[in-house]
Each structure stands twice: as structure tokens, then as C-alpha cells.
C-alpha positions in Angstrom: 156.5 106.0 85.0 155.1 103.3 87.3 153.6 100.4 85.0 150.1 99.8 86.1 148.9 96.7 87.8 146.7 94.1 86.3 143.9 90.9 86.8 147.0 89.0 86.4 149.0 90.7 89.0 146.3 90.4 91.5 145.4 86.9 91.1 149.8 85.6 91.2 150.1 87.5 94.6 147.0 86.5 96.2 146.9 83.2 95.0 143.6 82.7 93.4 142.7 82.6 89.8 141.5 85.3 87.6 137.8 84.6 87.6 138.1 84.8 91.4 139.4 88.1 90.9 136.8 89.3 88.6 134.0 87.9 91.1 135.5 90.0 93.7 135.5 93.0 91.6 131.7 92.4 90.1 130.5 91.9 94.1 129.7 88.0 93.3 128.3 86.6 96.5 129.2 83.4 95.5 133.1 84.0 97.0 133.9 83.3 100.3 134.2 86.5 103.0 137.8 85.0 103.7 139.2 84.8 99.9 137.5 88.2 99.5 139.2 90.0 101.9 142.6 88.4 100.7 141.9 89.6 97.1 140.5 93.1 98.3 143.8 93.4 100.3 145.9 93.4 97.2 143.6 95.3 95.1 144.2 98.1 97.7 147.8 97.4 98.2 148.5 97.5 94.4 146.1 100.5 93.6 144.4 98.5 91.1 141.7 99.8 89.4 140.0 98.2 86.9 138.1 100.3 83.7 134.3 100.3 84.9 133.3 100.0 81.0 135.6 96.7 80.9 134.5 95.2 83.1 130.4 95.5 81.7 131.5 93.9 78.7 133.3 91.2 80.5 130.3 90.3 82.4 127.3 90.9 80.1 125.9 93.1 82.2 125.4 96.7 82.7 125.4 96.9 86.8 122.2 99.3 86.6 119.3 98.3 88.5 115.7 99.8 87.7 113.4 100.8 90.6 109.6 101.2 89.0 107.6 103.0 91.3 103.8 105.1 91.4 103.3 106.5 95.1 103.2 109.7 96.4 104.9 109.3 99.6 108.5 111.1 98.7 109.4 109.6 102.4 108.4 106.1 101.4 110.6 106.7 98.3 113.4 108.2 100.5 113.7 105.0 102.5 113.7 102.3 99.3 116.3 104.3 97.6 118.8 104.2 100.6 118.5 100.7 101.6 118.5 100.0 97.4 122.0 102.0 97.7 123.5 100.4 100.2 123.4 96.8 98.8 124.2 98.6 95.8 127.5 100.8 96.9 128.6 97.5 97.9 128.9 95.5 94.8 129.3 98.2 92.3 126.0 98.4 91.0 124.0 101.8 90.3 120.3 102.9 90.8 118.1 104.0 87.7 114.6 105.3 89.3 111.8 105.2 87.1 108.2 106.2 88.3 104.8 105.2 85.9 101.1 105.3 86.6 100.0 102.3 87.9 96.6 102.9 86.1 97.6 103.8 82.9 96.7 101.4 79.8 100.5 101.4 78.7 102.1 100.4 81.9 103.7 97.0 80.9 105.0 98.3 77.4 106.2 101.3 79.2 108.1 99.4 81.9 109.2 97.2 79.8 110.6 100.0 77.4 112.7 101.5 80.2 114.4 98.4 81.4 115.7 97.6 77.5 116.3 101.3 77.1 118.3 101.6 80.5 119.8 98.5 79.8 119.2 97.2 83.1 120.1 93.8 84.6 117.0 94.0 86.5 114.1 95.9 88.5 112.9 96.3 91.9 109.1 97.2 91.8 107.3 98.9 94.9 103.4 98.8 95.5 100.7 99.4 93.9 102.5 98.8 90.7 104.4 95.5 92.1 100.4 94.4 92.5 100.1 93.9 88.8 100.0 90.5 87.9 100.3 91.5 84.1 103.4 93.3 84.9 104.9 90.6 86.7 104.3 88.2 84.0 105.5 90.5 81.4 108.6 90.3 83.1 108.7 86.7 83.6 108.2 85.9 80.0 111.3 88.6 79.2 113.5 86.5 81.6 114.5 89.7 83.0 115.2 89.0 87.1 112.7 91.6 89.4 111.6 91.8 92.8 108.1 92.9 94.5 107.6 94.7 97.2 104.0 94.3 98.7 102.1 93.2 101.6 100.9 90.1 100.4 103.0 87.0 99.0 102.5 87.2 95.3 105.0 85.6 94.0 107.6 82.9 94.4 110.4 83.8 97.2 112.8 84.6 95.1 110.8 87.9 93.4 108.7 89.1 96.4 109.9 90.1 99.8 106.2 90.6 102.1 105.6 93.2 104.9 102.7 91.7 107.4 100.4 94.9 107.7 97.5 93.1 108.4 99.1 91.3 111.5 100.4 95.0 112.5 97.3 96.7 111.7 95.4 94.2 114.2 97.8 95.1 116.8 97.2 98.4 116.1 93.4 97.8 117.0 94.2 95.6 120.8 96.5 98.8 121.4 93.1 101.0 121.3 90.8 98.5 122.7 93.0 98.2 125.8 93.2 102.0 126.2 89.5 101.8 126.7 88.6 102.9 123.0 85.3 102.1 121.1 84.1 105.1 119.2 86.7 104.1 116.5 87.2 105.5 113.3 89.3 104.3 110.1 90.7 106.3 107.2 91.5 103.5 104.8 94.0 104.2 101.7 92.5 103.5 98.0 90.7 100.3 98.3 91.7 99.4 95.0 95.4 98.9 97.1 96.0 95.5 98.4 98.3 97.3 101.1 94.8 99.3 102.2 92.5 96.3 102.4 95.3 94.3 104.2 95.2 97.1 107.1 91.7 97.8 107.2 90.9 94.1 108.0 93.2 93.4 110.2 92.3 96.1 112.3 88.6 95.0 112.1 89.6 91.9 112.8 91.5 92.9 115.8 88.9 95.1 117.3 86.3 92.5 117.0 88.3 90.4 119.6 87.1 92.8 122.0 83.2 93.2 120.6 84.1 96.4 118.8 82.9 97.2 115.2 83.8 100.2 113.5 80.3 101.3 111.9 80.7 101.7 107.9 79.9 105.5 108.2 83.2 105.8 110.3 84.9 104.1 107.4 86.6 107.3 104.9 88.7 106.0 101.6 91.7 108.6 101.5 94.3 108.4 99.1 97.5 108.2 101.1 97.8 111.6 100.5 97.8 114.9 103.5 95.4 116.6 101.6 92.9 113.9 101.4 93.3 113.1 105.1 92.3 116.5 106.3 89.3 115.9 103.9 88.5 113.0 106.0 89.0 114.1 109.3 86.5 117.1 108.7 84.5 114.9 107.8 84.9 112.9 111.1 85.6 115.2 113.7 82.8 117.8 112.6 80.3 115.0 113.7 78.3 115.6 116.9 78.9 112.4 117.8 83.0 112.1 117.2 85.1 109.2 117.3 87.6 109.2 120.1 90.5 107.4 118.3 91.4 107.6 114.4 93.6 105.3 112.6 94.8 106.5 109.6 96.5 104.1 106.8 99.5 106.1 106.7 101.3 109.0 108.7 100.5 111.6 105.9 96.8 111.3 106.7 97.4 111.1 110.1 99.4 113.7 110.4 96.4 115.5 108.5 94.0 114.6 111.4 96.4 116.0 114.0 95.9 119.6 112.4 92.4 118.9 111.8 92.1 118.5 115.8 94.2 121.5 116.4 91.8 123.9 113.9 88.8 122.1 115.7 90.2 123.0 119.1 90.6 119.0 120.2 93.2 118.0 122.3 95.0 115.3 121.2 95.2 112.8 123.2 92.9 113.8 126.1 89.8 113.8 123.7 91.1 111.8 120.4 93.9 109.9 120.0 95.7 109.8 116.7 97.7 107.0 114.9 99.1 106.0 112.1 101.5 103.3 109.7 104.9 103.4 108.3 106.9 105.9 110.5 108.3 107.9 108.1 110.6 111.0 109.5 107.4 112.8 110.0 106.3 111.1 112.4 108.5 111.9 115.3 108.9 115.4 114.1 104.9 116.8 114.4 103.3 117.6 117.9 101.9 115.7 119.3 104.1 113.0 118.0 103.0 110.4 116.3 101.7 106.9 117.2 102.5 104.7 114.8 103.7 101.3 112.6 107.4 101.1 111.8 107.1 99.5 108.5 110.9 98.7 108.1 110.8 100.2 104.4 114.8 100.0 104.4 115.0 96.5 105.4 112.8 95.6 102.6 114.4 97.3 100.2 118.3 95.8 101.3 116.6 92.5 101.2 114.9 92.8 97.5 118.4 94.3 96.2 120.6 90.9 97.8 117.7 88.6 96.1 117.5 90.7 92.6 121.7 90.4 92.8 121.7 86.9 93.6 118.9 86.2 90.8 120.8 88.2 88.2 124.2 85.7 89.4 121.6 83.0 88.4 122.3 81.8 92.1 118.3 81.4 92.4 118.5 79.0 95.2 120.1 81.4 97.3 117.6 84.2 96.4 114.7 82.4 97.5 116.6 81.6 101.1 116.6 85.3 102.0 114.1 86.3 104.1 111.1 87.0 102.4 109.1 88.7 104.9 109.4 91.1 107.8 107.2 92.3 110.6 106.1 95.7 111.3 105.7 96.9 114.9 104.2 98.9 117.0 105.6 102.7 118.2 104.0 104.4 121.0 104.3 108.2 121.0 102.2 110.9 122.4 99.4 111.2 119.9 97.6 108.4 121.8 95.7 107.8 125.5 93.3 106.4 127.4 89.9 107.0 126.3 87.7 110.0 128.0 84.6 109.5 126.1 82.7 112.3 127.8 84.7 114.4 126.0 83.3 113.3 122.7 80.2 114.4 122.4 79.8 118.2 122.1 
């Protein structure tokens, strides 16, 4: 019988010592790409595997990451989860997902009860919950290493990484005012949501660089779900006088106003055009298809997992270096047109 390989073996033919090995193993970005592709080359070559429960105990740590999440956008959650994984499949760490509600009384003890239950070495935290400043100190004072995700900076570099929605909701709003748009309608998320008040005033504040106010009564609070944004669009395209574009804070309430339009008998886009934020798989997949913001979800999500791993490595410095925000963009599709505002008014 073959003896199996060990550390020890490694480190004598590759030439490093056996901490340097055991970085390599644990996914320590602290060792040079160079040294770890010398060490991984043996590792291979010798068939070494080391016990996955050994080397927790060596280390202190569990390799379990927490994601604590409230939203009811399983697409939104989708994307997180695979660009969590892929920083993750990398250095041998593991997803534990967790969801709460964000409005319930116990949400710090109960967050706080899952990470010391799953033993975590730390947690990434997606809006609206990551907009809890209680939370966030909670976690603080624990000592426990987390990451927000939101679309304001909250918190130092090291625990936030920020997408600009305000920035991409105002261009958002010269998009319609160049198409010839003013009869403009907005169907906000909960207002409650930092994420929703971000978009809704940039897009004010981009359409009033072109003299166009959105009147308060074509203002709707939806709550980021499609069954509230069908509510809304009833509401706005049963009006005699109809707008003759809708933005809608996300694409599942957008998508909502698409098959409002259809039931209604409005062509989309010759008499209303249709957008929405995120670009989620939906969408490109409903017809028309959808004009939208590319919120790169994923991106966020690979960045918070390198900070949380750095932060847990106590390499803090290097946390706070990645990039902490990222800028959503535009996509054009064919839910959106030049205005015909004859058509409006039935």
C-alpha cells in the first residue's frame, strides 16, 4: 500500500515551509500567485489531500460564510449567491444562506444567533437588512468581520461595497427626456428603502435638467414585488390622461406594467414606453424586452466575499483597497421609444 503524502512532503519538494503550505491550502491571499502555483503543482502531483476537519482546527476557523438576507427578488438572490460561490469555490470556503425580516423586533439577536450557531467566520448582509445601523454595530461590537451591500456608503471600505443607483437612475431620466418624454410616471419601491429613495431622486433630479417634473399623483410606492406593480400600473394607465413612459424601481414591477399595457390594449413602445432596474434574467426574456439598469449584482457580491476573506485574514488594509463601489448602466431594449403623445390621451 502506497504511504500517503503529507504537509511535510509538500513543503521539502517545493521548497517552502509548512505555513506556506497551509496558506495555500486555506486560500490565504497573502501568498504570492508564483509560490502558489509551485505549491499547488505538487499538491496535484502528489495527490495530497488534506482532512477538511483538520485543517478547521488548525486555523480557528470554520470556512462557512453567512449570507443574511430579506428581499423577495429570488433573481436578485440568484445573482449574490453565484458570485458569493465563486470567490468561495476558490478558497475552500462554503455558503450558509440565512433570510430574516428586516422589520422584525428580534432581528439583531436573531442574526446574531445564526452566525454563533453556524459557527461562521463571517457574514455578507444584502439590503434592506445591510441598512440597519443597529445590526451593523451589533456586529461590530462582536468583532465578527461582515460586509454590506447597499446603495449608499454606510460604512467604512472595508465592510460596504456601494452600487450608484442614483447616478444610474438619473441617467435613466436624460434617456426619456431625449426620446421626447414628459408625461412621466414613477413606481418607487418601499420608501422606507434607502435603495428606493436613492432612485427616485435621481431620476427627479435628472428630469429636472430638462424642466420636467413628475407630478406627486404620478408617484405609486410598490413593493418590489410583480403583484404590486400591476396594482400600480392600473392605477396609472386606467387614467384618461396616461403617462407616456413608466419607470419602475425594479424589473419585477416593470415587467408588471408590460402586461398591464397588453390587458389595456397599449402598445408598448409606440404609446408607452416601459423601463426598469437591475436586469435580472427576466428582463431579456418578456416581450417586449425590457429596457433597463444592469445593476452588476454578481460583481458586488465577488467583491464583498474578497473583502470579508481578506478581513477574516485580519489583512484589513487590503480589504479596504478593493473596490468599494461600482456603476450601474444603462441597457436599451425594445420596451422603450420616442414619445407619440397623441396617443396618450384616450
Amino acid at each position: 500500500m502506497q504511504k500517503q503524502s503529507t504537509i511535510n512532503d509538500v513543503a521539502r519538494i517545493a521548497g517552502v515551509s509548512k505555513r506556506t503550505v497551509s496558506r495555500v491550502i486555506n486560500g490565504s491571499l497573502s501568498v504570492g500567485e508564483s509560490t502558489r502555483l509551485k505549491v499547488e503543482k505538487v499538491i496535484n502531483e502528489l495527490k495530497y489531500a488534506p482532512n477538511a476537519q483538520a485543517r478547521g482546527l488548525a486555523s480557528s476557523r470554520s470556512y462557512l460564510l453567512g449570507l443574511i438576507y430579506d428581499n423577495p427578488d429570488a433573481l436578485y438572490l440568484d445573482d449574490v449567491q453565484r458570485g458569493v460561490l465563486e470567490v468561495c469555490s476558490t478558497l475552500g470556503y462554503e455558503l450558509v444562506v440565512h433570510p430574516c425580516r428586516y422589520q422584525s423586533e428580534s432581528l439583531v439577536n436573531d442574526c446574531l444567533r445564526f452566525m454563533r450557531r453556524s459557527k461562521l467566520d463571517g457574514v455578507i448582509v444584502l439590503p434592506p437588512v445591510s441598512e440597519s445601523e443597529t445590526l451593523a454595530l451589533a456586529l461590530k461590537e462582536s468583532g465578527s468581520p461582515y460586509v454590506r451591500l447597499s446603495s449608499v456608503a454606510l460604512d467604512t471600505q472595508e465592510h460596504i461595497v456601494v452600487s450608484d443607483d442614483r447616478a444610474a437612475a438619473a441617467e435613466m431620466a436624460r434617456y426619456f427626456a431625449q426620446l421626447g418624454h414628459e408625461k412621466i410616471a414613477f413606481i418607487s419601491g418601499p420608501q422606507r428603502y434607502k435603495s428606493s429613495t436613492e432612485r427616485m431622486e435621481g431620476f427627479q433630479l435628472g428630469l429636472s435638467a430638462y424642466g420636467v417634473k413628475i407630478p406627486a399623483e404620478m408617484i405609486l410606492e410598490g413593493n418590489n414585488t410583480f403583484e404590486t406593480g400591476i396594482e400600480c400600473a392600473k392605477q396609472l394607465l386606467q387614467r384618461i390622461k396616461r403617462p407616456t413612459a413608466i419607470f419602475a424601481n425594479n424589473d419585477q414591477m416593470a415587467a408588471a406594467v408590460l402586461k398591464v399595457a397588453y390587458s389595456l390594449g397599449i402598445k408598448v413602445p409606440e404609446q408607452l414606453s416601459v423601463a426598469g432596474f437591475d436586469d435580472n434574467m427576466l428582463a431579456s426574456r418578456v416581450t417586449p424586452s425590457l429596457t433597463t439598469i444592469r445593476r452588476p449584482v454578481r460583481q458586488m457580491a465577488l467583491l464583498a466575499t474578497t473583502k470579508m476573506i481578506m478581513s477574516i485574514e485580519q489583512n484589513h488594509k487590503a480589504a479596504a483597497n478593493v473596490a468599494a463601489k461600482v456603476a450601474p448602466t444603462l441597457v436599451v431594449r425594445e420596451s422603450t421609444g420616442r414619445c407619440q403623445s397623441s396617443d396618450t390621451e384616450n
